[in-house]
PDB file of N, CA, C and O in Angstrom:
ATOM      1  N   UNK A   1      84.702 112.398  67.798  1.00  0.00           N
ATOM      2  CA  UNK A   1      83.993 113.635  68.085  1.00  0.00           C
ATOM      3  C   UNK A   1      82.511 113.318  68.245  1.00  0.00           C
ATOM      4  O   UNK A   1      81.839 112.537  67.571  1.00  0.00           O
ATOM      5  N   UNK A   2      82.143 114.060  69.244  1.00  0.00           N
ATOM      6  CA  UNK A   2      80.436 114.093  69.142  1.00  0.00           C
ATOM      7  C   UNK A   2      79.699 114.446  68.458  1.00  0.00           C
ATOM      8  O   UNK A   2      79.560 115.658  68.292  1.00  0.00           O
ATOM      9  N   UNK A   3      78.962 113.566  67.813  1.00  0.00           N
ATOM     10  CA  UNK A   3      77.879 114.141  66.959  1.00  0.00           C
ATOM     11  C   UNK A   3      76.969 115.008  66.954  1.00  0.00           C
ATOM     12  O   UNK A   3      76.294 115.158  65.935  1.00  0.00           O
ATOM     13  N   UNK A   4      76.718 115.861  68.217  1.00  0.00           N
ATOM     14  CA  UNK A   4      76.692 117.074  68.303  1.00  0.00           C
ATOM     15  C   UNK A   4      77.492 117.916  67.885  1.00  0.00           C
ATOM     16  O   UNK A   4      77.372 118.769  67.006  1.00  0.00           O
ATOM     17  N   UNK A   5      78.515 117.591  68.699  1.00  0.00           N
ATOM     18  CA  UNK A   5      79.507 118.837  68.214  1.00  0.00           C
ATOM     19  C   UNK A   5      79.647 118.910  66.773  1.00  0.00           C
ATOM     20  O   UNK A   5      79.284 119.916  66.164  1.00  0.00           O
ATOM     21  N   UNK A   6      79.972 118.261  66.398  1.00  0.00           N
ATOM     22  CA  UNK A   6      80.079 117.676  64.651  1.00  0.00           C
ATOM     23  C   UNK A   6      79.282 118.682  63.787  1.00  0.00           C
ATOM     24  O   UNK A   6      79.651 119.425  62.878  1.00  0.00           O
ATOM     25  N   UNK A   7      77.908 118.445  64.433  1.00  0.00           N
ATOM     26  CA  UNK A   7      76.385 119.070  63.406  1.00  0.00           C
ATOM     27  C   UNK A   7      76.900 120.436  63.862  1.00  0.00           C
ATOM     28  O   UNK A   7      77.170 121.206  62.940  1.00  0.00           O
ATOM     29  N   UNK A   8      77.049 120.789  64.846  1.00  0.00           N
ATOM     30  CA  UNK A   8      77.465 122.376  65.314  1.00  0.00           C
ATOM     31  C   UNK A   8      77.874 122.944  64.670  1.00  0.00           C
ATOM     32  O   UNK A   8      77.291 123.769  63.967  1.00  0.00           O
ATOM     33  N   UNK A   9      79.884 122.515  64.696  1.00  0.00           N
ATOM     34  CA  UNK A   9      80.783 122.917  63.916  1.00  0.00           C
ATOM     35  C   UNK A   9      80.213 122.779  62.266  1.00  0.00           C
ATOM     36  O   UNK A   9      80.224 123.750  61.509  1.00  0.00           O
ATOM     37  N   UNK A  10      79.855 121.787  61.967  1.00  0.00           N
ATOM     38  CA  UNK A  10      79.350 121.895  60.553  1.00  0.00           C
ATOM     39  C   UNK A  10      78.177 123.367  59.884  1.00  0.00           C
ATOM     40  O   UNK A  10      78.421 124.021  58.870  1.00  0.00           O
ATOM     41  N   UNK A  11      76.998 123.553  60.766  1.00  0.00           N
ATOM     42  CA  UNK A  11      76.557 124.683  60.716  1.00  0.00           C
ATOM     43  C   UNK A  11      77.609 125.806  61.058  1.00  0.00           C
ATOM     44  O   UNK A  11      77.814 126.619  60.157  1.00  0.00           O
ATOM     45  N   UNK A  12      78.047 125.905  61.802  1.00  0.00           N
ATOM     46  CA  UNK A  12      79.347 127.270  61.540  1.00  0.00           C
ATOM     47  C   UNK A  12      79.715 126.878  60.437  1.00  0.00           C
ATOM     48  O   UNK A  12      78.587 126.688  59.984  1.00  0.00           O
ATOM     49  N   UNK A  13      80.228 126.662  59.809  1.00  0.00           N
ATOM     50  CA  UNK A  13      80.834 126.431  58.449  1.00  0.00           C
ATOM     51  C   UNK A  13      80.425 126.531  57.599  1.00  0.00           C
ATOM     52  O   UNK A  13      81.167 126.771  56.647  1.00  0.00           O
ATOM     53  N   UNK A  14      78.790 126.397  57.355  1.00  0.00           N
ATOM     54  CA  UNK A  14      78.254 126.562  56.832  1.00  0.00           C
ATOM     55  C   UNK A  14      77.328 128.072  56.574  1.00  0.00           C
ATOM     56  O   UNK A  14      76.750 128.587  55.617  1.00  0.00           O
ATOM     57  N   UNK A  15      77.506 128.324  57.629  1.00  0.00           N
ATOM     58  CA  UNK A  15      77.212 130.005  57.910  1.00  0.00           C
ATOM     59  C   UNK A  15      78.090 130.909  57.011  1.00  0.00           C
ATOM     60  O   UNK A  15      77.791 131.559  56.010  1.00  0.00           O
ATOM     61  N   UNK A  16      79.810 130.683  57.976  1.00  0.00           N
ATOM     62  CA  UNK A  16      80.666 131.180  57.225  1.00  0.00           C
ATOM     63  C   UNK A  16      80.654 131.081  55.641  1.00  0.00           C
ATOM     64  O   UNK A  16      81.134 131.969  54.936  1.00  0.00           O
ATOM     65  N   UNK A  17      80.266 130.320  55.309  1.00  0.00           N
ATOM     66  CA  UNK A  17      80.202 130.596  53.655  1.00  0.00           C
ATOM     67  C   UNK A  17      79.778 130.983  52.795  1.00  0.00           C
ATOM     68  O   UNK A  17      80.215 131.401  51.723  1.00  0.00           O
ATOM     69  N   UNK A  18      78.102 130.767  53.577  1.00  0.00           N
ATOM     70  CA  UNK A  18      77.101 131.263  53.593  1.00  0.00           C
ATOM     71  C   UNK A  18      77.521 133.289  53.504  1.00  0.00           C
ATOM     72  O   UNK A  18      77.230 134.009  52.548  1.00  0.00           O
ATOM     73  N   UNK A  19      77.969 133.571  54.312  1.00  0.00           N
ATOM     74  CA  UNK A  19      78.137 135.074  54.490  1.00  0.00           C
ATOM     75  C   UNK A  19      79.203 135.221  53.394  1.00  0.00           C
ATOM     76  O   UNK A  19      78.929 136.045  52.521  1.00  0.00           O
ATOM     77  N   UNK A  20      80.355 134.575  53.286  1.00  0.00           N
ATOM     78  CA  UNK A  20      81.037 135.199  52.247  1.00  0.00           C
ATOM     79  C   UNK A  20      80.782 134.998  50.396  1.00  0.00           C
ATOM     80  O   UNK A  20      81.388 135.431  49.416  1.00  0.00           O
ATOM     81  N   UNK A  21      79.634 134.165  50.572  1.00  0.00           N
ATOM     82  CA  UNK A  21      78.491 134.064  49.154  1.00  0.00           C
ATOM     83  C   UNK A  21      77.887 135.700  49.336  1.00  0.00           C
ATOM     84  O   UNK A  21      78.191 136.447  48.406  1.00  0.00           O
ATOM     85  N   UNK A  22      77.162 136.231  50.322  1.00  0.00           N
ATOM     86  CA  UNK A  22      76.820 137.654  50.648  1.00  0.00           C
ATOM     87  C   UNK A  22      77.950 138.487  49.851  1.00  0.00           C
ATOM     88  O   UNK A  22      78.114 139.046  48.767  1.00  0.00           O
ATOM     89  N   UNK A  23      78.543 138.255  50.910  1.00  0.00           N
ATOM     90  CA  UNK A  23      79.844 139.649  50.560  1.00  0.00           C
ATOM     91  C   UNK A  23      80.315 139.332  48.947  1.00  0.00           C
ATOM     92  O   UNK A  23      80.829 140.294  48.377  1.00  0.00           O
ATOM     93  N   UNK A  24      80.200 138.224  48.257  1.00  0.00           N
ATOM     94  CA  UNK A  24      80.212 138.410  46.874  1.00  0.00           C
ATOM     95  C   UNK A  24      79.391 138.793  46.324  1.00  0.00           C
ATOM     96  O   UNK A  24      79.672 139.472  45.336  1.00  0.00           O
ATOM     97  N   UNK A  25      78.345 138.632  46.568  1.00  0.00           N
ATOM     98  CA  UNK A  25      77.300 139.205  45.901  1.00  0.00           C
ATOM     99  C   UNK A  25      76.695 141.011  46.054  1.00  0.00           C
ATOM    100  O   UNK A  25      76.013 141.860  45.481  1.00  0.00           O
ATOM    101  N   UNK A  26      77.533 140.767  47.263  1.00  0.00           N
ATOM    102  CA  UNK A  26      77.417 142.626  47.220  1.00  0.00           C
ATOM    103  C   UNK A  26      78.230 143.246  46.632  1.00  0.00           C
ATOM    104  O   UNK A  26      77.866 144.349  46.225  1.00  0.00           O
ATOM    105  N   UNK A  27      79.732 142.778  46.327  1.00  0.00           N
ATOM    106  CA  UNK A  27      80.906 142.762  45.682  1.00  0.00           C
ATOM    107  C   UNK A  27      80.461 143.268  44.304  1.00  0.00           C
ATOM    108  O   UNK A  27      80.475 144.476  44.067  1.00  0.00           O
ATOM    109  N   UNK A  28      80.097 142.441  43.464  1.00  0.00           N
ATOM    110  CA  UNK A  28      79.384 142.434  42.293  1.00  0.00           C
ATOM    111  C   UNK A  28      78.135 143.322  42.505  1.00  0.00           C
ATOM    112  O   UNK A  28      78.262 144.019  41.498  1.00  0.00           O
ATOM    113  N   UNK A  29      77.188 143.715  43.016  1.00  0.00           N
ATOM    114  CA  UNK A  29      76.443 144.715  42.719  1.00  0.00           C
ATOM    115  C   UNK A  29      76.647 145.606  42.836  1.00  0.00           C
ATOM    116  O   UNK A  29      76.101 146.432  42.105  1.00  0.00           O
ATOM    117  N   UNK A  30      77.669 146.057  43.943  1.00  0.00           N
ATOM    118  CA  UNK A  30      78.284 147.680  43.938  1.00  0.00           C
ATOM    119  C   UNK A  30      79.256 148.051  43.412  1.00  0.00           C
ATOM    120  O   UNK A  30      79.617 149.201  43.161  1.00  0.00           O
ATOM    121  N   UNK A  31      79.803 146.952  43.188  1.00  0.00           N
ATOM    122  CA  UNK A  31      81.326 147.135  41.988  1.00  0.00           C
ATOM    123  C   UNK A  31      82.025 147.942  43.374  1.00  0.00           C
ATOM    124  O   UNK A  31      82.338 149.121  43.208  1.00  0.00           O
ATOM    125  N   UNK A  32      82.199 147.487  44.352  1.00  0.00           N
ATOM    126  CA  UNK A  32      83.009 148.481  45.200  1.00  0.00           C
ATOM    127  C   UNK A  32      84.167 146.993  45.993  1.00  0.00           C
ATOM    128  O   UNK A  32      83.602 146.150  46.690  1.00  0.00           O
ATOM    129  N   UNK A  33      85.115 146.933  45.842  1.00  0.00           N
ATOM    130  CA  UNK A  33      85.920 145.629  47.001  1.00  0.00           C
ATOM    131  C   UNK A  33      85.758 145.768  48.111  1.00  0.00           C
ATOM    132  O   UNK A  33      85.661 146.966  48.377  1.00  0.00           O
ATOM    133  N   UNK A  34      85.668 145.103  49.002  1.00  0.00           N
ATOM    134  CA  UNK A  34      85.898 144.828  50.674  1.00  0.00           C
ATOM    135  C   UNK A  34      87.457 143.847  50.825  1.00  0.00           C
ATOM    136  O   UNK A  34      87.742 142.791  50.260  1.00  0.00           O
ATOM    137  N   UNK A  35      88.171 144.567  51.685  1.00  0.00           N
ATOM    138  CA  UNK A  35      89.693 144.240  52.075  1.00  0.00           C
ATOM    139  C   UNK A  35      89.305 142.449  52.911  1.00  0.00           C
ATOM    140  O   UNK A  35      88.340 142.129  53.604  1.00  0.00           O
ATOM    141  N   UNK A  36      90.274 141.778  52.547  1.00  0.00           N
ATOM    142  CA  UNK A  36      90.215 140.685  53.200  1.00  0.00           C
ATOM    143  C   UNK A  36      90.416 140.496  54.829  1.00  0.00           C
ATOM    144  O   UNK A  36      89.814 139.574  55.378  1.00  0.00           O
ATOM    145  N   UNK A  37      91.162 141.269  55.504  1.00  0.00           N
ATOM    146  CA  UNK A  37      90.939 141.193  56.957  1.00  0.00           C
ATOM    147  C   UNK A  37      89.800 141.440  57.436  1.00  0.00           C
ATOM    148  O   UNK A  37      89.330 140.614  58.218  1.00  0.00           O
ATOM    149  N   UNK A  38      89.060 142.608  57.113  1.00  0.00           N
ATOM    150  CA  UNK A  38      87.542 142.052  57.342  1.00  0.00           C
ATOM    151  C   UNK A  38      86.483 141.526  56.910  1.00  0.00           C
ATOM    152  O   UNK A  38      85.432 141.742  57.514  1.00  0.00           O
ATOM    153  N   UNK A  39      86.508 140.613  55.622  1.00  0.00           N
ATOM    154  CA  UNK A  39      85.894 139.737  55.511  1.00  0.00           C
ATOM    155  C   UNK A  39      86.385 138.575  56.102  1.00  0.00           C
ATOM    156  O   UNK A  39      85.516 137.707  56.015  1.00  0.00           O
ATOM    157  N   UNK A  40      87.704 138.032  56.845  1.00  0.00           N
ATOM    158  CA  UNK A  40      88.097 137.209  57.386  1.00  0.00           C
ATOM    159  C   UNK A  40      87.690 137.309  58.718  1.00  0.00           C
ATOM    160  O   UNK A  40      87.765 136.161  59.156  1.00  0.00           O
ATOM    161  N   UNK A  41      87.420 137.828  59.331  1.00  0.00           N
ATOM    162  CA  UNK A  41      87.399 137.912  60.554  1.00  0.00           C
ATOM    163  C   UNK A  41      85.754 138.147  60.915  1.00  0.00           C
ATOM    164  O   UNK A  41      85.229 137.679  61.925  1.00  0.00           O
ATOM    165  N   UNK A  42      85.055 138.947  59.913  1.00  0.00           N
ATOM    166  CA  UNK A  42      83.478 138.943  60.248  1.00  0.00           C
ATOM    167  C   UNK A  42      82.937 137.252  59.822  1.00  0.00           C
ATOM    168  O   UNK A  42      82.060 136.607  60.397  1.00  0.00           O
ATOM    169  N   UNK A  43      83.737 136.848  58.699  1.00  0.00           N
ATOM    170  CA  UNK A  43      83.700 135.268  58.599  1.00  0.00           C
ATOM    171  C   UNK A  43      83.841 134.425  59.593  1.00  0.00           C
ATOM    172  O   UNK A  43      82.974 133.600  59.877  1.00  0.00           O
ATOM    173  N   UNK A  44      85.089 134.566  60.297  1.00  0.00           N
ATOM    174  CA  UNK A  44      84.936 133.795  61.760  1.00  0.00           C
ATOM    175  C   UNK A  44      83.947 133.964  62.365  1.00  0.00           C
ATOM    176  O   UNK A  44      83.119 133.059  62.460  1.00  0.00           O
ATOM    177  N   UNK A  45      83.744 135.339  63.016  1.00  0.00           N
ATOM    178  CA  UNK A  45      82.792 135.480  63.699  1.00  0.00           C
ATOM    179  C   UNK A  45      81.344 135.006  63.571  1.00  0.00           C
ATOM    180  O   UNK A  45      80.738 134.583  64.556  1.00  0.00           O
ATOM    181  N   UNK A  46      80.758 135.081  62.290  1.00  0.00           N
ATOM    182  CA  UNK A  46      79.637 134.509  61.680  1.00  0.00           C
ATOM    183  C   UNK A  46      79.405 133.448  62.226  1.00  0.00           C
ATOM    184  O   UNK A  46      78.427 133.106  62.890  1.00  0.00           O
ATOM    185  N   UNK A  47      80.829 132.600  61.791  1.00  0.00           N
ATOM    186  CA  UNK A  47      81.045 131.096  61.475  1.00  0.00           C
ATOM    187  C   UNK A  47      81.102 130.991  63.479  1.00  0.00           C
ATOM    188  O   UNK A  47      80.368 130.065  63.824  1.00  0.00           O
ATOM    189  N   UNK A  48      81.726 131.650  64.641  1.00  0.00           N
ATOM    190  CA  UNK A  48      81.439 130.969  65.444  1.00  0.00           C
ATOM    191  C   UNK A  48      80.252 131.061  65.797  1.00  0.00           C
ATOM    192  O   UNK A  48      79.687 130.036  66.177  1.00  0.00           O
ATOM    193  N   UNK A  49      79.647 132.131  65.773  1.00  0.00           N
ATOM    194  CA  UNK A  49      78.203 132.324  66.358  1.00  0.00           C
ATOM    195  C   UNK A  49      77.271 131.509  65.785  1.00  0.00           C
ATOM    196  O   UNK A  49      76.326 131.104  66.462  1.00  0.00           O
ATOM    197  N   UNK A  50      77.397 131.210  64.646  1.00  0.00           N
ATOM    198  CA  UNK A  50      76.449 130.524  64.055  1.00  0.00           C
ATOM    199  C   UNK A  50      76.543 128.911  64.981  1.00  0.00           C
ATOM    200  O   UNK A  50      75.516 128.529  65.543  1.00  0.00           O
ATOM    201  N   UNK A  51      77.811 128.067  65.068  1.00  0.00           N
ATOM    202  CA  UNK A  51      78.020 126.727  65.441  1.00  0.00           C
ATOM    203  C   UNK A  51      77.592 127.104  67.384  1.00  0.00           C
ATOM    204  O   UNK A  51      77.101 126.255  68.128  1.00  0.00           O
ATOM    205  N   UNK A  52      77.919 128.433  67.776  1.00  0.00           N
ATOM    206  CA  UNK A  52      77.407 128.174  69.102  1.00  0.00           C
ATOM    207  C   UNK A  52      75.787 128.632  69.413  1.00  0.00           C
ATOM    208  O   UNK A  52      75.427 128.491  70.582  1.00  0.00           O
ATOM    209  N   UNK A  53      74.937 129.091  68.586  1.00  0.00           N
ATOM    210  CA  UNK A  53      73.921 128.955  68.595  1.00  0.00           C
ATOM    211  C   UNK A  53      73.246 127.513  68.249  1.00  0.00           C
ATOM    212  O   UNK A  53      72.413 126.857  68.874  1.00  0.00           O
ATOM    213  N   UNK A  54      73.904 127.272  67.045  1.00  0.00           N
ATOM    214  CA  UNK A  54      73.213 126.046  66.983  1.00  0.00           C
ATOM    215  C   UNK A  54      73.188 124.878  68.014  1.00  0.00           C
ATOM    216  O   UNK A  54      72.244 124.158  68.341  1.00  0.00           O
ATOM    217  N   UNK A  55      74.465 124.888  68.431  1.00  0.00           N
ATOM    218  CA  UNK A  55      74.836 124.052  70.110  1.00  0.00           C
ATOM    219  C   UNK A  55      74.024 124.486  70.813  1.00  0.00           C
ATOM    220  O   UNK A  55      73.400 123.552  71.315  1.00  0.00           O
ATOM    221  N   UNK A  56      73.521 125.832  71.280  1.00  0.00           N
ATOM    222  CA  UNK A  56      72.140 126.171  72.132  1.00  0.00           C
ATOM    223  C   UNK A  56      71.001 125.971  72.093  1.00  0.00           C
ATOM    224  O   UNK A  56      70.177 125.929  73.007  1.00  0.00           O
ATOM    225  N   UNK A  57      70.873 125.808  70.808  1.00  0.00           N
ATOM    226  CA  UNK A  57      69.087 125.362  70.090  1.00  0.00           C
ATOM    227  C   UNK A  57      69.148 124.112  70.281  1.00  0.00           C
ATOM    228  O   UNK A  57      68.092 123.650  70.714  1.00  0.00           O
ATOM    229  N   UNK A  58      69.802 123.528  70.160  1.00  0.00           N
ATOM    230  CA  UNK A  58      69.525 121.661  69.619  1.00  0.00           C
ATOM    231  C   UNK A  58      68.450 121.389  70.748  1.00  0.00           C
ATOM    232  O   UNK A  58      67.241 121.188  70.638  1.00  0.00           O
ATOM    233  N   UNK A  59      69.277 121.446  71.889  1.00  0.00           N
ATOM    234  CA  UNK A  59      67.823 120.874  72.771  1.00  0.00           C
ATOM    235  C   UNK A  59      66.675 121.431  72.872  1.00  0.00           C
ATOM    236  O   UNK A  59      65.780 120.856  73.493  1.00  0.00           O
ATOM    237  N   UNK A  60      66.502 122.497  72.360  1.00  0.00           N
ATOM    238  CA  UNK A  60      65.620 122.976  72.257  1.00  0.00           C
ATOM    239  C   UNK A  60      64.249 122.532  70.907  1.00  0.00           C
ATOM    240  O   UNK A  60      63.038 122.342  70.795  1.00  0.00           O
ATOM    241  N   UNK A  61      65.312 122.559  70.252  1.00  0.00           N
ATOM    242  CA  UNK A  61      64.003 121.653  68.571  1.00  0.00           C
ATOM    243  C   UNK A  61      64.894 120.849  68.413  1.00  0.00           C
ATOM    244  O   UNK A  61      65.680 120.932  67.469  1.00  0.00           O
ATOM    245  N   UNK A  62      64.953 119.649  69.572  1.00  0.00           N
ATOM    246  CA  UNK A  62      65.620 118.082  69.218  1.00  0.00           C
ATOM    247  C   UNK A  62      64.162 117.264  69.369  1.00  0.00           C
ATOM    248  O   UNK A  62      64.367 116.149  68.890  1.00  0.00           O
ATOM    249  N   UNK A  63      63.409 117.313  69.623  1.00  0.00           N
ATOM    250  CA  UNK A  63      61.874 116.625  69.971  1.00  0.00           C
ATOM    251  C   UNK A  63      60.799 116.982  68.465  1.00  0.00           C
ATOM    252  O   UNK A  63      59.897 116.247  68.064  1.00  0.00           O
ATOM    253  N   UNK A  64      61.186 118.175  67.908  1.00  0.00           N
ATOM    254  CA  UNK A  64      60.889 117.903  66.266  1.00  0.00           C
ATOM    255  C   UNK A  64      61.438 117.712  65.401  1.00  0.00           C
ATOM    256  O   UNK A  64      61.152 118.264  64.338  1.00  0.00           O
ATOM    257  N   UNK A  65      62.740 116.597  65.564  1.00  0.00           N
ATOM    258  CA  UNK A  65      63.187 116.121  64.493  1.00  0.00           C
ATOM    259  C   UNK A  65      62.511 114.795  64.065  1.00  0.00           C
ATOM    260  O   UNK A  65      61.970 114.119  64.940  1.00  0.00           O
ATOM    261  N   UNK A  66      62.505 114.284  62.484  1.00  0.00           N
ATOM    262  CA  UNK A  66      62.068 113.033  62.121  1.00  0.00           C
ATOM    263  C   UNK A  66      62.927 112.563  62.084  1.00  0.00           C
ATOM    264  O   UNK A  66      63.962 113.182  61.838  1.00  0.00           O
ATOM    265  N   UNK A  67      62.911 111.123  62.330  1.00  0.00           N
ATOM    266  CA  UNK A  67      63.720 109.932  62.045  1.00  0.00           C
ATOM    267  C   UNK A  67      63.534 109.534  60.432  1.00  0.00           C
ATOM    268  O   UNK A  67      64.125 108.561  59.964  1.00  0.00           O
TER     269      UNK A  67
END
């Protein structure tokens, strides 16, 4: 796999988890549940948008990365 793609998919994934750390934490402050089909599915979604943005940016802030 490309190491692009790689860092991509890895930021989606990292999104996605990122958001469902959220939805626990709102969980616990409102004392109210959210049904798992839509936290599954706003999770995907997160999780793709997040890995295809990041695939859009790279070239964009690839010239301020450090070695």
């Amino acid at each position: 796999m490309d190491p692009r793609h790689k860092a991509s998919a890895l930021w989606g994934v990292i999104g996605g988890l990122s958001f469902l750390v959220l939805v626990q934490g709102y969980e616990l402050a409102v004392a109210t549940r959210v049904g798992v089909a839509p936290k599954a599915g706003v999770t995907l979604a997160v999780a793709a948008v997040a890995a295809v943005l990041t695939h859009v940016a790279r070239p964009r802030v690839h010239g301020n990365e450090r070695a």
